[in-house]
C-alpha positions as CSV (number, residue, x, y, z in Angstrom):
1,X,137.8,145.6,105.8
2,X,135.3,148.5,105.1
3,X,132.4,148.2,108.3
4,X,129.5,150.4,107.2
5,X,126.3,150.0,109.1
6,X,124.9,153.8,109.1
7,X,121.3,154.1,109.9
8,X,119.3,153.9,107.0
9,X,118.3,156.7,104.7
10,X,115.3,158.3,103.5
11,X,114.6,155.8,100.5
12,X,114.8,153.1,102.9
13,X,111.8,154.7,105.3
14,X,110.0,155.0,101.9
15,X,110.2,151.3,101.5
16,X,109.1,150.7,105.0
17,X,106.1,152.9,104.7
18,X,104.9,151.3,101.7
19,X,105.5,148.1,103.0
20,X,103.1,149.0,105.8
21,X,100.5,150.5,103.2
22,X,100.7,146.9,101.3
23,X,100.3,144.6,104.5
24,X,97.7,147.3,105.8
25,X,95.7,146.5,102.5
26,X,95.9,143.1,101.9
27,X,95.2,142.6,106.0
28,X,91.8,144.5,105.0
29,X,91.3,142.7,101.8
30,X,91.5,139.5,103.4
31,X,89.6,139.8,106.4
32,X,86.2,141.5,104.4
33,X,86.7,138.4,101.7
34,X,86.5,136.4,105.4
35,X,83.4,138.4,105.9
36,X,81.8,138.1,102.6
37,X,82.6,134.5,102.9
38,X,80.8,134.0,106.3
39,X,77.6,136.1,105.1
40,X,77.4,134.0,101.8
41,X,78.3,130.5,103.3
42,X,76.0,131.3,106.5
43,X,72.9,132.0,103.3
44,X,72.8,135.6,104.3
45,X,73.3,134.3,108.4
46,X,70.0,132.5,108.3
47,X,72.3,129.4,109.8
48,X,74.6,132.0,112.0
49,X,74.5,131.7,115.6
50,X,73.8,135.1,117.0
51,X,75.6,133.6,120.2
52,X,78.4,133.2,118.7
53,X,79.0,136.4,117.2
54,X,81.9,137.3,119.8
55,X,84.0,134.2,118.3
56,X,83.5,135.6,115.0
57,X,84.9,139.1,115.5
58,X,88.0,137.2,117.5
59,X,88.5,135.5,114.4
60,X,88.1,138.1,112.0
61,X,90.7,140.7,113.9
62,X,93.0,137.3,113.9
63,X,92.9,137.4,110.1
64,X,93.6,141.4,110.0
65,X,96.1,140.6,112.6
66,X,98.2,137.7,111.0
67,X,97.8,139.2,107.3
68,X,99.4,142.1,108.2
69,X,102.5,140.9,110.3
70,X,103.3,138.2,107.7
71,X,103.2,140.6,105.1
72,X,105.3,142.8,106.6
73,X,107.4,139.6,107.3
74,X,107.8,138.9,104.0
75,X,109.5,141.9,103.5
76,X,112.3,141.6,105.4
77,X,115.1,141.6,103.0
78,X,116.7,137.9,104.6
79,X,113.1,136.6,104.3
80,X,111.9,138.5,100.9
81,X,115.6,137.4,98.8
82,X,114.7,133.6,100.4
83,X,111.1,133.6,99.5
84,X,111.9,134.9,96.4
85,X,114.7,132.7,95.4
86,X,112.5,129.6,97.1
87,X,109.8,130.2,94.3
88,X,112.1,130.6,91.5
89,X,113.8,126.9,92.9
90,X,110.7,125.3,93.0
91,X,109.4,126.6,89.4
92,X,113.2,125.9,88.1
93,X,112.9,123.8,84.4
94,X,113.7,120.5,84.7
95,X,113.5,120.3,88.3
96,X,109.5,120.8,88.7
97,X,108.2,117.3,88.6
98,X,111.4,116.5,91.8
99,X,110.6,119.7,93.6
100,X,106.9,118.7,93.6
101,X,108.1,115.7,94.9
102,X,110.0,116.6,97.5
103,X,107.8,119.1,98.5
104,X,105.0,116.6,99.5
105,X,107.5,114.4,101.0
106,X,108.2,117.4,103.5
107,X,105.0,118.4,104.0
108,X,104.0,114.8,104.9
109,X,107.3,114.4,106.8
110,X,108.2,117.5,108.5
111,X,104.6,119.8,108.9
112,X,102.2,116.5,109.2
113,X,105.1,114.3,111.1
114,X,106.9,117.2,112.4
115,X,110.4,115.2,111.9
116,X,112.2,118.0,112.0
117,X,111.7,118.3,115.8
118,X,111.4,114.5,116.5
119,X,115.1,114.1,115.2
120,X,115.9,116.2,118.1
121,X,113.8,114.9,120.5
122,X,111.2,112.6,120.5
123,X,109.5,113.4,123.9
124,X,109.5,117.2,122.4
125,X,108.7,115.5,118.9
126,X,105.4,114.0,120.3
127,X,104.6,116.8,122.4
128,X,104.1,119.3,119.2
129,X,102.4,116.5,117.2
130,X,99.4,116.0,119.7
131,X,99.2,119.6,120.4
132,X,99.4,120.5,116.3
133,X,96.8,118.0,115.2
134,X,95.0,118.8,118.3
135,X,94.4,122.3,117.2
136,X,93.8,121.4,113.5
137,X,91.2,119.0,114.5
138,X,89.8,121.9,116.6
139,X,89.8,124.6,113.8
140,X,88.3,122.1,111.1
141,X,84.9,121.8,113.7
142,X,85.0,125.1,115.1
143,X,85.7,127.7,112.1
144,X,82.7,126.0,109.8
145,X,80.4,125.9,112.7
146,X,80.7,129.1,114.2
147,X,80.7,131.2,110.5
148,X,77.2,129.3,109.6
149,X,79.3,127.1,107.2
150,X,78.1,123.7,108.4
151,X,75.2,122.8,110.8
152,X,73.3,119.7,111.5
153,X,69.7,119.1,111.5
154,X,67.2,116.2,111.7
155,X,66.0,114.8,108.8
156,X,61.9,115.2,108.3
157,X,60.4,112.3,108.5
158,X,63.0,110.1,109.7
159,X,64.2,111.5,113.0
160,X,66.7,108.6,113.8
161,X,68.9,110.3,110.7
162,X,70.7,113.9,111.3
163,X,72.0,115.5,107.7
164,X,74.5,117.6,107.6
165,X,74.3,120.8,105.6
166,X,77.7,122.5,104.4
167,X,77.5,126.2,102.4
168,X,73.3,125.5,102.6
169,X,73.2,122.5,100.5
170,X,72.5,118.8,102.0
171,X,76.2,117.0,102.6
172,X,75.3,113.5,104.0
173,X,73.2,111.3,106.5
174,X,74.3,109.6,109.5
175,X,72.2,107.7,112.5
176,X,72.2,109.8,115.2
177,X,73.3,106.3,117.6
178,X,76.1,105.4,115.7
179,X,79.8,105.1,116.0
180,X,79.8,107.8,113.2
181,X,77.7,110.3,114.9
182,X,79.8,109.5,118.6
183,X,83.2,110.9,117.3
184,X,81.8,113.8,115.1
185,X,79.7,114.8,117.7
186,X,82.7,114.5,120.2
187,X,85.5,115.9,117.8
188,X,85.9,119.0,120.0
189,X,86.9,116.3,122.9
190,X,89.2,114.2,121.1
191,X,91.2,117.4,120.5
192,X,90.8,118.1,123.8
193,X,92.5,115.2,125.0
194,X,95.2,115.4,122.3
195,X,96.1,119.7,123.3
196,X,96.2,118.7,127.0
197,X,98.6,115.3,126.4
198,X,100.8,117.5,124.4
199,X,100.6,120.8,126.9
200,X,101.6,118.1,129.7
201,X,104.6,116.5,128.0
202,X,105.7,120.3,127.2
203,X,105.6,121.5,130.6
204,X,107.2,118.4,131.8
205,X,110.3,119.2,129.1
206,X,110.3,123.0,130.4
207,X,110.3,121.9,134.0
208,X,113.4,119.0,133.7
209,X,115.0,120.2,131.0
210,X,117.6,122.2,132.1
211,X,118.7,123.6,129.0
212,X,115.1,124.7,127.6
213,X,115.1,126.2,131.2
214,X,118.0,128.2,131.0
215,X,116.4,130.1,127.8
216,X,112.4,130.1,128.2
217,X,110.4,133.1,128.8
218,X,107.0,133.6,130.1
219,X,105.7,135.2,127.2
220,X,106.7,133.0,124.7
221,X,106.9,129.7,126.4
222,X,104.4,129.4,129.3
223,X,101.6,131.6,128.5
224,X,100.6,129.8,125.2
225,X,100.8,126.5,126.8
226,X,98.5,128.2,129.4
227,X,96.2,129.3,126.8
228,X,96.0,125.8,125.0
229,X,95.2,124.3,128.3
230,X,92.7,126.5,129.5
231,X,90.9,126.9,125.7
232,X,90.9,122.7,126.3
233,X,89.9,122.2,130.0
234,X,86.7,124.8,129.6
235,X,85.7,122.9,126.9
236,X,86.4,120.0,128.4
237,X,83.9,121.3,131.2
238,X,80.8,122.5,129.1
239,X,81.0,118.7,128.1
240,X,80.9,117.6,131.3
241,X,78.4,119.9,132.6
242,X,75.4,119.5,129.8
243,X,76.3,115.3,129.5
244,X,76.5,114.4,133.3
245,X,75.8,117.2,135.9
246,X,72.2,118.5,134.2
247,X,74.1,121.8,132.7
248,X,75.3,122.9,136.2
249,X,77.3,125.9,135.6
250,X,77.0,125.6,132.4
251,X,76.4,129.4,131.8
252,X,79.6,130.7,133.7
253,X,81.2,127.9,131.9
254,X,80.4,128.7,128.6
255,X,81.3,132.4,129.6
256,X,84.8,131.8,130.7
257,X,85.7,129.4,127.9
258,X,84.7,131.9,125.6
259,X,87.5,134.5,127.3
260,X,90.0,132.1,127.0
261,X,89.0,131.3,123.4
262,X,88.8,135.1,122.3
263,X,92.2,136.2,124.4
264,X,93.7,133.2,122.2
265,X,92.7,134.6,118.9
266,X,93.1,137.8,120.1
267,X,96.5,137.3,121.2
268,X,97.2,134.8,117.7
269,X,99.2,137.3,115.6
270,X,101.4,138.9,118.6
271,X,103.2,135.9,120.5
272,X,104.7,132.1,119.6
273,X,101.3,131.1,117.5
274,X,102.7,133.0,114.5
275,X,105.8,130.4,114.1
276,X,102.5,128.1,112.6
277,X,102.0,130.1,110.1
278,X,105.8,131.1,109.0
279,X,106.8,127.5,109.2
280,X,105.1,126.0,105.8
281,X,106.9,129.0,104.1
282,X,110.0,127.8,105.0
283,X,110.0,124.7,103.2
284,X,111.3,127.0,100.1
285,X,114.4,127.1,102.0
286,X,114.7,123.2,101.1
287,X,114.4,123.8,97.4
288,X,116.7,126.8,97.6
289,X,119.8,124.4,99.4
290,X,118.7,121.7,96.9
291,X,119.1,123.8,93.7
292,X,122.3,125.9,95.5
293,X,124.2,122.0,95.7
294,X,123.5,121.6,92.5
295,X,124.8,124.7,91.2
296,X,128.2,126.2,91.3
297,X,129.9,126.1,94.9
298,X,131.7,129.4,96.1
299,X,135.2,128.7,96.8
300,X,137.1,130.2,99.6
301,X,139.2,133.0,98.6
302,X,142.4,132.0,100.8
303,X,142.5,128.3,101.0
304,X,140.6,127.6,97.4
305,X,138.1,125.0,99.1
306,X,134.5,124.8,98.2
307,X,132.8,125.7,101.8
308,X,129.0,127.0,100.4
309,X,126.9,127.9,96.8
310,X,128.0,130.6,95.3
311,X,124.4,131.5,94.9
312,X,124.3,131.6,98.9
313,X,127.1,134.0,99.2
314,X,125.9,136.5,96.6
315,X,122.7,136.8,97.8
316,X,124.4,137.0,101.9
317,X,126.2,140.4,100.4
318,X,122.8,141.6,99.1
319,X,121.4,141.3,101.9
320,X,123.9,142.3,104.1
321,X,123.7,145.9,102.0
322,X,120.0,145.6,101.8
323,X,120.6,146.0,106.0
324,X,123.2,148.7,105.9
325,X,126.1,146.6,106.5
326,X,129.5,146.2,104.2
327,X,131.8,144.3,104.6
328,X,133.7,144.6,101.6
329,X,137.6,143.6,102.0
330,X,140.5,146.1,100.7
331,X,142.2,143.5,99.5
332,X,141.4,143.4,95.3
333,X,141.8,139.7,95.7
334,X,139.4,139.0,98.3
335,X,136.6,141.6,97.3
336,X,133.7,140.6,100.2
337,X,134.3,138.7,103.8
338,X,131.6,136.6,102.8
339,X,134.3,135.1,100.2
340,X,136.3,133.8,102.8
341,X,135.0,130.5,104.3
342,X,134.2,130.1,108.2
343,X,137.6,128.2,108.8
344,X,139.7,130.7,107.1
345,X,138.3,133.5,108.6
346,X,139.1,132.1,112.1
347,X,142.3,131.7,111.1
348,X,142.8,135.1,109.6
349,X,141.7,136.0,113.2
350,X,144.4,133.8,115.0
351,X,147.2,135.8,112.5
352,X,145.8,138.9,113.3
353,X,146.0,138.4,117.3
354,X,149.7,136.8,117.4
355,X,151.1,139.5,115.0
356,X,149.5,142.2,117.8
357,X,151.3,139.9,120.2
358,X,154.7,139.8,118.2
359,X,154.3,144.0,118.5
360,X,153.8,143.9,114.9
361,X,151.2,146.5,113.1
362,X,148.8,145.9,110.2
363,X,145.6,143.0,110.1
364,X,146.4,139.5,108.7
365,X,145.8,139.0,104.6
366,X,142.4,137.5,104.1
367,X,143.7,136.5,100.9
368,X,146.4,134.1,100.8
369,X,150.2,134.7,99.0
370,X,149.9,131.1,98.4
371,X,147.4,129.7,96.2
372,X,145.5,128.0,97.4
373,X,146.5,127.8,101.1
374,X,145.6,124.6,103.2
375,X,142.3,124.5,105.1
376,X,142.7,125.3,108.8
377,X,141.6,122.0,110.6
378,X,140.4,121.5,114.4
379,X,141.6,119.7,116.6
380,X,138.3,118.4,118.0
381,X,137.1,117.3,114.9
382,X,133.7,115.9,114.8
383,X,132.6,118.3,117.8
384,X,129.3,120.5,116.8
385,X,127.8,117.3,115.0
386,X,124.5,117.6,116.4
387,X,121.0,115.3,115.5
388,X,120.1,116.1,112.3
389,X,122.5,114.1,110.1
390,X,123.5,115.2,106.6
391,X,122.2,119.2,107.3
392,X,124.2,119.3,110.7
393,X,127.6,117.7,109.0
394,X,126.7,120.0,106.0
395,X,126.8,123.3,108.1
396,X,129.7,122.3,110.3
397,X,132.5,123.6,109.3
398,X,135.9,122.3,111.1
């Protein structure tokens, strides 16, 4: 087997220097069309709050911030070939009207739901669904609020009536004494209360589960369950403070909330936060697995079984040269490693080490004299099943 994982040349430090150039741009693009937007929507700032301004500038670095890193994301060649080929799934003829419909079904099942981490867990399951709608409850009040978007006023004349006003033009009226006007008015606490369940339940998981334990890190599993709580709690506190102690404290309290809520948006496009905005992408991985079952399977070169797509392997040995690595196979019959399915290649392995036992010289044949050869079995079968059902018993491979 030919191993060749050199450092990479000058082209591919071309690539990577245009690639930052690209992200660089569209970061800018993006956050002055974020700008433009909040001058516009705000009618020139006439509805901005000066006091806010601080928030703003959080928010607009966060968009620099998270435009560039995902760019530069996408061009990772594992992520690029997927996000590529996820695309040209989706648009496939004849499959658009069932990829349309199996995309909202896992947008409504796996980003809204967040199935794919219930099946695993429901405690951790229910734990990222308060703390995600929490935060999306959060963002839809806060964002159009603090760029001058949407602002309530009283209505002249009539001051039992408040009207909304969303991008300078009149939305809707509301009693200001209603039900209606109670939870819109109290938004920011209801997600308050949601962040905070789902912190708790995560902390709890973190601090029992031994497992989780064994792997976490500060970094990336305390400190933005930390942030979360504190962003919630301050807030939590400016309610409390102007509704039932006469806007005691209110001042440092509005200050120190406003640290915690800058340092998160600050911190947004460097820690665990990012994983919210990679995860919708990687629904095309769906359609990809979908269209590569339906497609012609890659079968082994040694034992003759069907183990992935073809599609799959090819675009493994792309990508595996697109990272400097070669694992291309001297023997004419098996061309690639990747050609040889997981079993197989464990058993390759096993020859390998009893012939250097036996004193004898020279690797084990990939490819088989016989053809094809029977598919090494285990003798705990079953074992490495885990939780997810079909996609576990698809990727296990005896």
């Amino acid at each position: 087997m030919q191993v060749d994982n050199q450092p990479r040349g000058p082209l591919a430090r071309l690539r990577s220097n245009r690639d930052v150039v690209r992200a660089t741009a569209w970061g800018l693009a993006l956050t002055l069309l974020l700008g433009a937007a909040i001058i516009i929507g705000s009618r020139a700032l006439s509805h901005f709050d000066a006091a806010l301004v601080a928030y703003t500038f959080a928010v607009l670095f966060a968009t620099f911030g998270l435009t560039y890193r995902y760019l530069m994301w996408l061009s990772r060649p594992p992520t690029a070939l997927y996000w590529r080929r996820g695309w040209q799934a989706f648009v496939r003829r004849g499959r658009r009207f069932r990829n349309l419909r199996f995309w909202l079904l896992r947008l409504a099942t796996d980003v809204a739901l967040n199935r794919f981490i219930a099946v695993r867990d429901k405690l951790r399951g229910g734990a990222h669904l308060l703390i995600m709608w929490g935060c999306i409850i959060a963002v839809l009040i806060t964002f159009p609020l603090v760029f001058g978007w949407l602002h309530f006023r009283p209505v002249p004349g009539d001051l039992s009536l408040y009207e909304a006003v969303v991008f300078g033009f009149r939305a809707f009226r509301f009693p200001h004494d209603s039900i209606f006007a109670f939870f819109l008015f109290h938004g920011l606490v209801w997600a308050s209360f949601l962040v905070i369940a789902g912190v708790m339940l995560a902390v709890r998981r973190r601090l029992r589960d031994h497992g989780a334990g064994a792997v976490q890190r500060f970094g990336e599993d305390f400190l933005p369950l930390i942030l979360l709580f504190a962003v919630s709690l301050t807030g939590l506190m400016l309610t409390a403070s102007y509704t039932w102690m006469k806007g005691y404290g209110f001042t440092f309290i509005a200050i120190l909330h406003a640290i915690t809520v800058i340092g998160t948006f600050l911190w947004l496009p460097f820690g665990k936060f990012f994983h919210i905005f990679q995860r919708p992408a990687q629904l095309g991985v769906g359609f990809y697995k979908d269209l590569g079952r339906a497609e012609q399977q890659a079968l082994c070169r040694r034992c003759g079984h069907a183990f992935s797509s073809r599609m799959h392997v090819t675009d493994l040995i792309e990508v595996e040269r697109a990272l400097g690595y070669r694992y291309e196979v001297t023997d004419s019959a098996t061309e690639h490693y990747q050609w040889i399915c997981p079993p197989c290649r464990r058993a390759a392995f096993a020859i390998a080490q009893g012939r250097l036992w036996e004193g004898r010289r020279g690797g084990a044949s990939l490819a088989s004299a016989r053809a094809p050869a029977p598919m090494p079995q285990s003798v705990n079968i079953g074992i490495g099943m885990g939780p997810l059902g079909d996609e576990d018993a698809e990727n296990y491979h005896p």
